[in-house]
C-alpha positions as CSV (number, residue, x, y, z in Angstrom):
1,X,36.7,-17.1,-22.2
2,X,33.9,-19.3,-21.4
3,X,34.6,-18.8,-17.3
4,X,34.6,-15.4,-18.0
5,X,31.7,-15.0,-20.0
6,X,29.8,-17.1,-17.3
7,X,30.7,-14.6,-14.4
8,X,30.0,-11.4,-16.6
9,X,26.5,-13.7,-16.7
10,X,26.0,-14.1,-13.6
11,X,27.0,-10.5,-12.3
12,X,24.8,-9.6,-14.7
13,X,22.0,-11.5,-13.8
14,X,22.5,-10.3,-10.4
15,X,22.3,-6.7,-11.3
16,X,19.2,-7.1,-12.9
17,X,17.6,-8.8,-10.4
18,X,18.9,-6.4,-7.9
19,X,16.7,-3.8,-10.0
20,X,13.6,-6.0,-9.6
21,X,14.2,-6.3,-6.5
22,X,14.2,-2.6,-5.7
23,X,11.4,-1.7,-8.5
24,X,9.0,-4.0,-6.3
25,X,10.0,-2.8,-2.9
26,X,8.8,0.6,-4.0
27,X,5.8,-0.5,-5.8
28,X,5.0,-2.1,-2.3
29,X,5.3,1.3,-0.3
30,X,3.4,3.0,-2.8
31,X,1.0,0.7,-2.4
32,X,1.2,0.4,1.7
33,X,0.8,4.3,1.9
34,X,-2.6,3.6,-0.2
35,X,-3.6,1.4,1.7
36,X,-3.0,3.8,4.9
37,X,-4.5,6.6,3.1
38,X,-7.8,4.1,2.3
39,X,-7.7,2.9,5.9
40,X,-7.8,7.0,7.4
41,X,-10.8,7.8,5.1
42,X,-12.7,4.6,5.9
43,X,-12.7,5.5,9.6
44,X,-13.2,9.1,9.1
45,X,-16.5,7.9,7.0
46,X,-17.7,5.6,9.7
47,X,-17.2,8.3,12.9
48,X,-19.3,10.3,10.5
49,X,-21.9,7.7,10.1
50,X,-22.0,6.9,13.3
51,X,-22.7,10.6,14.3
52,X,-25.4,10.8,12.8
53,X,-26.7,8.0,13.5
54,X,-26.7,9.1,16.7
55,X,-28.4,12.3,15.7
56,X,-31.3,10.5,14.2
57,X,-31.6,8.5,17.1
58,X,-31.6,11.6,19.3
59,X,-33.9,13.4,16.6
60,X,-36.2,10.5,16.7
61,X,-36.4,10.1,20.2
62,X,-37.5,14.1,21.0
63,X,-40.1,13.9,18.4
């Protein structure tokens, strides 16, 4: 019993690790799509700063 009780162990083991495994790979592409999502309205913000910046410069330099 005791070699058998050491395989169900390790099988066991395996399986739950297995589930770890998995539960962190997702937690990572949940994470990588925030990080896309983050990245998409950071360089929507700075295309918008930059416009009008560019509009103040123009605004300043007509006046």
């Amino acid at each position: 019993m005791g070699v058998t009780d050491k395989v169900w162990g390790a099988l066991t083991s395996m399986i739950k690790l297995e589930d770890k495994v998995r539960s962190q790979a997702e937690a990572m592409k949940a994470q990588q799509t925030k990080i896309e999502h983050l990245t998409e309205r950071m360089i929507r913000l700075e295309t918008q700063l930059e416009m009008l910046m560019r509009a103040a410069e123009m605004k300043r330099i007509q006046n």
